[in-house]
ZAMARGU-4260 file (C-alpha; in steps of 0.2 Angstrom, whole numbers, plus 5000, padded with zeros to 4 digits):
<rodrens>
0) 5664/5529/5460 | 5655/5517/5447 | 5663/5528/5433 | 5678/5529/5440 | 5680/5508/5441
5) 5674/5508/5423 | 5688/5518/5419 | 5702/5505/5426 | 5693/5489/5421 | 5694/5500/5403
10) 5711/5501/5403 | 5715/5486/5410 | 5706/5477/5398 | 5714/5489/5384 | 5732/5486/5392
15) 5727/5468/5389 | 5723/5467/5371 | 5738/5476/5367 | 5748/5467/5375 | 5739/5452/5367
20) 5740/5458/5351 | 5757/5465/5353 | 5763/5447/5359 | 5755/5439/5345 | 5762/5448/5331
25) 5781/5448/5339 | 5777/5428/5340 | 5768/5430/5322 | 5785/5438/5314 | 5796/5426/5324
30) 5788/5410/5315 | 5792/5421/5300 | 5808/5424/5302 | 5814/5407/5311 | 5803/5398/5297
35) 5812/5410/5282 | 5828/5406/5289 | 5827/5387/5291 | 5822/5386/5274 | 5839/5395/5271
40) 5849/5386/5283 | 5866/5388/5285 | 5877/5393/5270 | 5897/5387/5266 | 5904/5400/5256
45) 5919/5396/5245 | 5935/5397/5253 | 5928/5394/5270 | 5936/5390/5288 | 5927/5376/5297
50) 5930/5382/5317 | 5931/5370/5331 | 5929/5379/5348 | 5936/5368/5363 | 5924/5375/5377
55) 5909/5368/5366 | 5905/5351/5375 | 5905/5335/5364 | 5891/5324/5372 | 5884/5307/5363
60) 5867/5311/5362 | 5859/5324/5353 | 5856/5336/5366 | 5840/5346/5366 | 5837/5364/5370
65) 5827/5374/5384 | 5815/5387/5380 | 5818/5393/5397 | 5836/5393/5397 | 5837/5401/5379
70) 5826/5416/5383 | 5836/5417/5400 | 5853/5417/5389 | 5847/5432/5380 | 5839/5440/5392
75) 5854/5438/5405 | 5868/5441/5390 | 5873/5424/5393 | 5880/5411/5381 | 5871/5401/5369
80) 5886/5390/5366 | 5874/5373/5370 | 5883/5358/5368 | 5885/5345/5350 | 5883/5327/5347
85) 5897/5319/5344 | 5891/5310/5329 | 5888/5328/5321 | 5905/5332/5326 | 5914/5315/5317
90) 5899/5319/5301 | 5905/5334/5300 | 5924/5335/5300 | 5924/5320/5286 | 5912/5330/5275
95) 5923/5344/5277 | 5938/5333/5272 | 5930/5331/5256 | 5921/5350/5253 | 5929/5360/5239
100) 5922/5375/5250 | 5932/5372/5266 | 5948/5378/5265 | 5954/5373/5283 | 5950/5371/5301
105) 5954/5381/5315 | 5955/5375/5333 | 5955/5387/5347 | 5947/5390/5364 | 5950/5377/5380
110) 5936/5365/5389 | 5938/5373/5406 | 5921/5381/5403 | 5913/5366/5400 | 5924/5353/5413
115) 5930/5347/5397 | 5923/5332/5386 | 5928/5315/5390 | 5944/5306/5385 | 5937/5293/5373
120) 5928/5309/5365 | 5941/5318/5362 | 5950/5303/5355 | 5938/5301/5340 | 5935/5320/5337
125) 5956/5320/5335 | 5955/5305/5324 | 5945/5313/5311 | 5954/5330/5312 | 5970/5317/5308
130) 5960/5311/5293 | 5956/5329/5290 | 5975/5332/5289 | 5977/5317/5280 | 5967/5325/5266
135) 5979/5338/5262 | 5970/5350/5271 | 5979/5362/5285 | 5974/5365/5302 | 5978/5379/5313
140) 5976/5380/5333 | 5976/5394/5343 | 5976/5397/5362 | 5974/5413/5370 | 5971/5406/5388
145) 5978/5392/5397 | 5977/5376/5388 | 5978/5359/5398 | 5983/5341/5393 | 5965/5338/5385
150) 5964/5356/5375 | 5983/5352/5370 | 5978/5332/5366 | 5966/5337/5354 | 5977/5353/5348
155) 5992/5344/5344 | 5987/5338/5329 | 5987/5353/5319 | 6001/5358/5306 | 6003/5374/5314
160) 6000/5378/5335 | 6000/5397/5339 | 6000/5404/5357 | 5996/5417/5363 | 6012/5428/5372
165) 6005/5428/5388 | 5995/5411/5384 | 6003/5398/5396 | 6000/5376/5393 | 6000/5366/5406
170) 6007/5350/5405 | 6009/5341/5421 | 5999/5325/5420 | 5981/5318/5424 | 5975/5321/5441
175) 5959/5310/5448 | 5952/5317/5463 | 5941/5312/5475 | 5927/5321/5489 | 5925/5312/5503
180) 5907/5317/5515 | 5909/5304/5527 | 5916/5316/5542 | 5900/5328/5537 | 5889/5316/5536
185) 5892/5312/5554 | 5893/5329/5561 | 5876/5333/5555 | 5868/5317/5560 | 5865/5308/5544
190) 5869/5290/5546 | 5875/5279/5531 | 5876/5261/5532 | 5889/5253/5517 | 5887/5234/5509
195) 5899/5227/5495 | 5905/5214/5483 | 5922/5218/5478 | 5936/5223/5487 | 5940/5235/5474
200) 5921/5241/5475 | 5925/5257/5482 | 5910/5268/5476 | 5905/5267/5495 | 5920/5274/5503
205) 5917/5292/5499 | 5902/5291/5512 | 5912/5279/5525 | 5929/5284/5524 | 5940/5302/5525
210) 5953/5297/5510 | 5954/5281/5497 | 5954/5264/5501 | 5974/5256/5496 | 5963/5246/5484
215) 5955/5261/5477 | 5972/5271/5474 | 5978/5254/5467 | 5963/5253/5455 | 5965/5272/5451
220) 5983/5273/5448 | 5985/5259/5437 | 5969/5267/5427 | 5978/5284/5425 | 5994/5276/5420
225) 5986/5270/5405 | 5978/5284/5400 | 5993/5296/5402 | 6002/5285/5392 | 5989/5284/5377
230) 5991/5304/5379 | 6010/5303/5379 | 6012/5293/5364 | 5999/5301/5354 | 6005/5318/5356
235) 6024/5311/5355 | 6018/5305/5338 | 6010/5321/5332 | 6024/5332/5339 | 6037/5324/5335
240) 6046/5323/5354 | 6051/5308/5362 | 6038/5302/5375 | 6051/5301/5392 | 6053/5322/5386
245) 6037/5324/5385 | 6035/5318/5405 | 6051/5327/5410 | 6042/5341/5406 | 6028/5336/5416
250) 6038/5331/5431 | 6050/5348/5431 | 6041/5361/5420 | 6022/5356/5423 | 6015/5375/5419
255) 6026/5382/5403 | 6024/5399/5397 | 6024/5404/5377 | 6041/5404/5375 | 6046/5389/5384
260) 6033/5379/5377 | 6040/5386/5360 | 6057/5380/5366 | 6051/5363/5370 | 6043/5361/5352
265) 6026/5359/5358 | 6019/5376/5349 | 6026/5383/5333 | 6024/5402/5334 | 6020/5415/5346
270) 6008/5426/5340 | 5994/5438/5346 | 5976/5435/5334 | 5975/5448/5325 | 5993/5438/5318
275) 5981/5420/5318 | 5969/5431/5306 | 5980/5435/5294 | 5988/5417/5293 | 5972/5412/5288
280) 5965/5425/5276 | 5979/5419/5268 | 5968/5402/5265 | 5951/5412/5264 | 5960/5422/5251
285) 5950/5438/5260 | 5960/5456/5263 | 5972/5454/5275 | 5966/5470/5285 | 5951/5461/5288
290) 5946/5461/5306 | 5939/5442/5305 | 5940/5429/5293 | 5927/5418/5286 | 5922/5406/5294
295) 5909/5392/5298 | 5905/5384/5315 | 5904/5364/5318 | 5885/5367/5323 | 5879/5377/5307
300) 5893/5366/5297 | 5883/5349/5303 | 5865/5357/5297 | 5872/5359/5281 | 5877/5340/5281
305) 5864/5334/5289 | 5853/5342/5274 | 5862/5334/5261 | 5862/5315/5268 | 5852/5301/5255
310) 5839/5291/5264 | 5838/5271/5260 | 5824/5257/5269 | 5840/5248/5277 | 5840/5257/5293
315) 5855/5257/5307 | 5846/5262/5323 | 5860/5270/5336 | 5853/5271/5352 | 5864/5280/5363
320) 5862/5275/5384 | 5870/5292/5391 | 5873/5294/5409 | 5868/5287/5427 | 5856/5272/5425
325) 5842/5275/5436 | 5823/5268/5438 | 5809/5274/5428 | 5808/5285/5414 | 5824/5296/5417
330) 5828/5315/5415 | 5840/5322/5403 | 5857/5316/5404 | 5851/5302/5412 | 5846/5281/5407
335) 5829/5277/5414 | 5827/5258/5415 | 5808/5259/5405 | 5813/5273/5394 | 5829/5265/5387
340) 5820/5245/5387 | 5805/5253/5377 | 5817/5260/5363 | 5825/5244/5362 | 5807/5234/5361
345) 5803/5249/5348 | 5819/5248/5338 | 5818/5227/5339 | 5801/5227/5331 | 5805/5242/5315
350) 5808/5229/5300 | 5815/5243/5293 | 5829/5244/5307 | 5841/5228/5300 | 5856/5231/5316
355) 5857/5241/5331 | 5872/5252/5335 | 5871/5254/5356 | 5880/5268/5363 | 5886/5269/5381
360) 5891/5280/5390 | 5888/5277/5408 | 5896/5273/5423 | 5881/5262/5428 | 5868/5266/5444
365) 5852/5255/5450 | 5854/5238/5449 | 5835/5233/5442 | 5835/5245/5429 | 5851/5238/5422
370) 5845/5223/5422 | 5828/5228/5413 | 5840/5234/5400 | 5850/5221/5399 | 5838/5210/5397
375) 5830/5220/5382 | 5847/5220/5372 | 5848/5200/5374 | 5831/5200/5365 | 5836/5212/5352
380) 5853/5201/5347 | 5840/5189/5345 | 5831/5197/5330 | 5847/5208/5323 | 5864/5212/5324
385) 5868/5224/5340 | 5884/5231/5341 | 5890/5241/5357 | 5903/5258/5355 | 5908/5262/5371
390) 5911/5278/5374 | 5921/5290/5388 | 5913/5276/5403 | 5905/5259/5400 | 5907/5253/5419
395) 5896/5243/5430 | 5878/5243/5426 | 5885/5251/5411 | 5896/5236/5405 | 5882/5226/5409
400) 5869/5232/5398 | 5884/5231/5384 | 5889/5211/5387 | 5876/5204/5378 | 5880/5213/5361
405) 5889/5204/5345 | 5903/5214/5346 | 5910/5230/5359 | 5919/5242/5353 | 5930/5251/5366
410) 5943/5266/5366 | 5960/5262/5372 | 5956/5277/5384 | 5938/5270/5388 | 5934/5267/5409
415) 5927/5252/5409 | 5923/5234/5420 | 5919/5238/5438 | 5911/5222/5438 | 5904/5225/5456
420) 5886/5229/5468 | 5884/5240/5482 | 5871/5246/5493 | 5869/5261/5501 | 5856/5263/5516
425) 5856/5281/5524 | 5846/5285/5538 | 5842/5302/5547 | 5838/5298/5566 | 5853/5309/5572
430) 5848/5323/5564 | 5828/5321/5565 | 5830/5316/5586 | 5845/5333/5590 | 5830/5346/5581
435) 5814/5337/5593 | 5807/5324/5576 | 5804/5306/5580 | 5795/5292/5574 | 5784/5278/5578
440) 5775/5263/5570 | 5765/5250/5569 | 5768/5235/5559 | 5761/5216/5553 | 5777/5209/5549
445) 5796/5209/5560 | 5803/5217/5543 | 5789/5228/5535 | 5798/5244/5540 | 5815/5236/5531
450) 5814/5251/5520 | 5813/5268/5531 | 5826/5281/5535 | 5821/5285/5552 | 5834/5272/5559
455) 5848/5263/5555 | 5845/5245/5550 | 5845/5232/5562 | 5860/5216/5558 | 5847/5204/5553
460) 5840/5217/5541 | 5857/5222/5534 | 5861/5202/5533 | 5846/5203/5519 | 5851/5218/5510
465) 5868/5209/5507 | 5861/5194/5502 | 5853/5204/5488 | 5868/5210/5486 | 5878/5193/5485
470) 5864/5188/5471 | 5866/5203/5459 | 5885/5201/5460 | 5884/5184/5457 | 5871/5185/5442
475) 5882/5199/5435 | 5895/5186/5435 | 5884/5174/5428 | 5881/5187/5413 | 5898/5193/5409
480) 5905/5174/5409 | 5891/5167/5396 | 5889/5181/5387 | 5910/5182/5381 | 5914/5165/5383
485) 5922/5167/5398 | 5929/5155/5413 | 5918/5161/5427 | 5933/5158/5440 | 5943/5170/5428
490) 5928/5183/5428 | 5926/5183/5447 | 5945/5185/5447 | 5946/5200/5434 | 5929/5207/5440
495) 5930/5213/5462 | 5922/5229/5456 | 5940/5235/5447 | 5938/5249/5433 | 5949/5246/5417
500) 5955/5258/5403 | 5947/5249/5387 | 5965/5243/5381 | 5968/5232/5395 | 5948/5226/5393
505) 5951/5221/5375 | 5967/5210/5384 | 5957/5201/5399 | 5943/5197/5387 | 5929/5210/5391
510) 5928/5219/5374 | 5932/5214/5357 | 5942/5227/5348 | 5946/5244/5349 | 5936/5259/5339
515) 5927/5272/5341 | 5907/5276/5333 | 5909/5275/5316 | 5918/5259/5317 | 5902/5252/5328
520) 5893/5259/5315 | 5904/5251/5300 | 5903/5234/5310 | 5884/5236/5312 | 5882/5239/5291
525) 5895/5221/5290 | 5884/5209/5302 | 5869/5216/5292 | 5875/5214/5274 | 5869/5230/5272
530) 5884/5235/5261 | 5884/5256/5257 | 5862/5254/5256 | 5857/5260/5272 | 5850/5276/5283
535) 5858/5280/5301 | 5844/5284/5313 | 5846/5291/5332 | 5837/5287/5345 | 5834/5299/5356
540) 5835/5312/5339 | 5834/5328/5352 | 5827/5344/5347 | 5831/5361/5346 | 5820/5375/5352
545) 5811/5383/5335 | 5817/5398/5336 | 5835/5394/5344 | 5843/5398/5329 | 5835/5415/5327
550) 5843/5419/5344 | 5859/5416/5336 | 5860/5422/5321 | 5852/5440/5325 | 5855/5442/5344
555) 5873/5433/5344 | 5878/5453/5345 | 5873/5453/5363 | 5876/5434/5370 | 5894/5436/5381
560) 5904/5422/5374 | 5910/5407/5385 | 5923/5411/5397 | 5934/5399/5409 | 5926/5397/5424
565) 5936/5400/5442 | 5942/5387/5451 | 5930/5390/5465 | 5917/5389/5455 | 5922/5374/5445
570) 5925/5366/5463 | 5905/5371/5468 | 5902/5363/5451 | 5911/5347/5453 | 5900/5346/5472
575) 5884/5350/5464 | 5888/5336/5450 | 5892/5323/5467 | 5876/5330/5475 | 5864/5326/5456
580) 5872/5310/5455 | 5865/5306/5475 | 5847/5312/5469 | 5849/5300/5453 | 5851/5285/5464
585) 5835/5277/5465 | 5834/5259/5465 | 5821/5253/5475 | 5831/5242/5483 | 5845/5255/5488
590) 5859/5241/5476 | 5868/5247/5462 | 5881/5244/5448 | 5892/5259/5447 | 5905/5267/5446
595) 5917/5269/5460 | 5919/5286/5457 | 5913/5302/5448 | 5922/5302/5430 | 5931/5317/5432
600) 5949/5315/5427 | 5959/5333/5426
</rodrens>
């Protein structure tokens, strides 16, 4: 028996060194290999394509990767197709515009695998593939599968659109929708209690109603109008076709198959891609028999810049504010109230850093933490130049923390205002008392308990919420009218919780001009005197998993490439998104500045 327990320990303990060892080296030749081909990096051959897939999401931040989710990828044949900052994206297209080595760009793919990236994104991406155009240079877009109004927004403004012959485009106009738990909520118990300011504060109304409030659609369908109409006259202007034929189209046509969308002049030629290959060999100057053609992605492209950039002691720091705004640090895609305020202190007190360029793009959340913000940015205008560049949202707690600023940029397309507080106070008695839970207390004070869930609040203790809530709103007020010089009777009046599109902000007074990014940035380099002498620094910089790259260079072989998701499952999607932005409101309190609705615009 004793021999035969020395044998298994043996060879466990041999199993383990060798897996040990074996471990190690693999990881040893990893480092090797990653490290040999960072050094490398990416290479632009001459007579290069620079490709620009739609279902790659644009984000503002620099987004950084998860081991776990890279191995899983690989593992799992899944898609590496992580998304890219649209700083990168902007960087990258105007160095292309200029590179001897890049021949064109090519367009092709659709954002339904992503959900698409936001309106005032898309805006800027088209704007430099304009510029790109500008320079002489051609572009070619390509669909294969359905395209929609944001694929075909961006797509438009190549010199040449090919479609594919059983490719269709729909054109049929935006579409905001709504999900309402209210009924639900009720029949499994849970009990939500609603406080306002603004009647156009509707952020409440999917957990107290079952459809939109008449000031809600009011809200909404003035907000859509303005965007579809930014849409319409861009791609008029692109196209060449009169904007009332453009919405005929929408209103009789809606889906168009290849030829018809042919007919209308919206695409140029049919063609399958072995036909798009040949078009473009004919810029690569590569055999026409060639399967492919050559090419270079966005995301290598932008490591290739990113490597040639100078470096100067004149700083311009852009801190980018992405997402809900909610107390404490933060998680990913998300504005923590400490995290965000420390970067401003931090950024404040660089001497090296001479102006700030703050990027929001948020559709606000807990009311302290926007004020802990807020409160940081009028500090920093104090000591330097702070510019704001509002992207796809700046609403609510998110226009807040962007009033104090020198100067706010804003896209036409921009959502913005929603000057407005709620609180939201749920309870779970129903639910708890129907499966046998209850509860009891003890307490010193008549409202010590003020904060549980195990009841709905009594109407002296919902008489203080809203007090709270009458505060904040009215220091929000406070805020917006000193901060741009505004009449407070005409904030009050233009504020009432009501979302604008950034072209109808710049008229009432909340932003100062229209731009994108780089014009922040520009205006940023101005205020400072900084002329051309200065270094853009990001904040958060993101990071990329060491050996990331080494996936997709050697394994991209075995990765399935992105594919459109089904409408079920873009629907589960869209709940799971509502059901995240529930676990991201935290204000201690239970009073926010968001939003009135999930900024999903289809």
């Amino acid at each position: 028996m004793r021999d035969f327990l020395k044998s298994i320990f043996a060879t466990i303990i041999g199993l383990g060194l060798f897996t040990a060892v074996g471990v190690g080296g693999l990881l040893m030749l990893l480092v090797a290999i990653a490290t040999s081909t960072q050094e490398m990096g990416p290479r632009v051959e001459k007579n290069s394509i620079l490709t620009l897939d739609l279902s790659q999401e644009i984000t503002d931040t620099n987004p950084s990767s998860d081991p776990s989710g890279v191995i899983t990828a690989v593992v799992s044949g899944g898609s590496l197709n992580r998304p890219i900052a649209l700083r990168s994206v902007l960087q990258s297209i105007e160095q292309a515009a200029e590179d001897d080595r890049i021949a064109g760009l090519y367009v092709y793919g659709n954002t339904a695998t992503s959900g698409g990236s936001g309106l005032a994104t898309l805006r800027e991406v088209r704007q430099a593939l304009q510029t790109f155009r500008d320079r002489g240079k051609p572009i070619y877009a390509y669909s294969d599968e359905a395209w929609r109004e944001r694929d075909y927004y961006l797509a438009s403004v190549a010199d040449t659109i090919f479609q594919h012959p059983s490719s269709v485009l729909e054109l049929n106009g935006l579409n905001l929708e709504n999900i309402f738990f209210a009924e639900a909520l009720q029949k499994y118990g849970i009990g939500v209690q609603a406080l306002r300011v603004g009647k156009y504060k509707s952020a409440i109304e999917p957990f107290t109603r079952n459809d939109s409030s008449p000031e809600e659609r009011e809200q909404t369908q003035k907000l859509l109008n303005d965007l579809w109409n930014e849409f319409l006259i861009t791609t008029s202007k692109s196209r060449d076709i009169p904007t009332q034929q453009l919405q005929t189209i929408a209103n009789q046509q809606a889906i168009l198959l290849s030829d018809q969308a042919q007919s209308a002049g919206l695409v140029d030629e049919i063609a399958y891609r072995d036909e798009v290959v040949t078009e473009l060999h004919k810029l690569t100057g590569e055999d026409e028999t060639a399967d492919s053609f050559r090419q270079i992605n966005l995301s290598e492209y932008a490591s290739a810049v990113d490597r040639e950039q100078g470096s100067s002691n004149n700083q311009i720091a852009v801190v980018y504010a992405e997402g809900n705004i909610v107390d404490g640090s933060g998680a990913s895609r998300s504005i923590g109230g400490d995290s965000l305020a420390e970067t401003l202190r931090d950024v404040r007190q660089d001497e090296t850093v001479k102006a700030v360029v703050l990027r929001v793009n948020s559709p606000g959340g807990s009311a302290i933490a926007s004020e802990q913000i807020t409160r940081e940015v009028l500090l920093t205008t104090k000591e330097k130049p702070v510019i704001v560049s509002m992207g796809n949202y700046a609403a609510s707690g998110g226009y807040q923390i962007a009033t104090h600023a020198n100067r706010i940029f804003a896209s036409p397309n921009t959502i913005t205002g929603s000057i407005g507080v709620f609180g939201l106070l749920p309870n779970f008695q129903d639910i708890a008392n129907r499966n046998g839970i209850t509860w009891d207390n003890v307490k010193t004070g008549q409202f010590a308990d003020i904060e549980t869930v195990s009841r709905p609040k009594t109407p002296e203790e919902l008489a203080i919420v809203q007090r709270v809530v009458d505060q904040v709103y009215d220091k929000f007020l406070t805020i917006v009218a000193e901060s741009r010089n505004l009449p407070r009777e005409k904030v009050n009046e233009i504020a009432q919780g009501r979302v604008w599109s950034g072209a109808e902000a710049q008229k009432i007074g909340l932003v100062d001009e229209l731009g994108g990014l780089d014009d922040a940035i520009q205006a940023a380099a101005t205020e400072a005197n900084l002329e051309d002498d200065w270094q853009l620094v990001e904040y958060p910089a993101g990071s990329v998993f060491w050996f990331e790259g080494l996936f997709q260079n050697y394994l991209k072989p075995y990765l399935a490439s992105s594919t459109t998701l089904d409408p079920l499952t873009l629907e589960f999607q869209k709940l799971q998104d509502d059901l995240e932005d529930l676990r991201s409101m935290n204000d201690p309190l239970g009073v926010y500045m968001r939003l009135p609705f999930n900024p999903r615009i289809d």
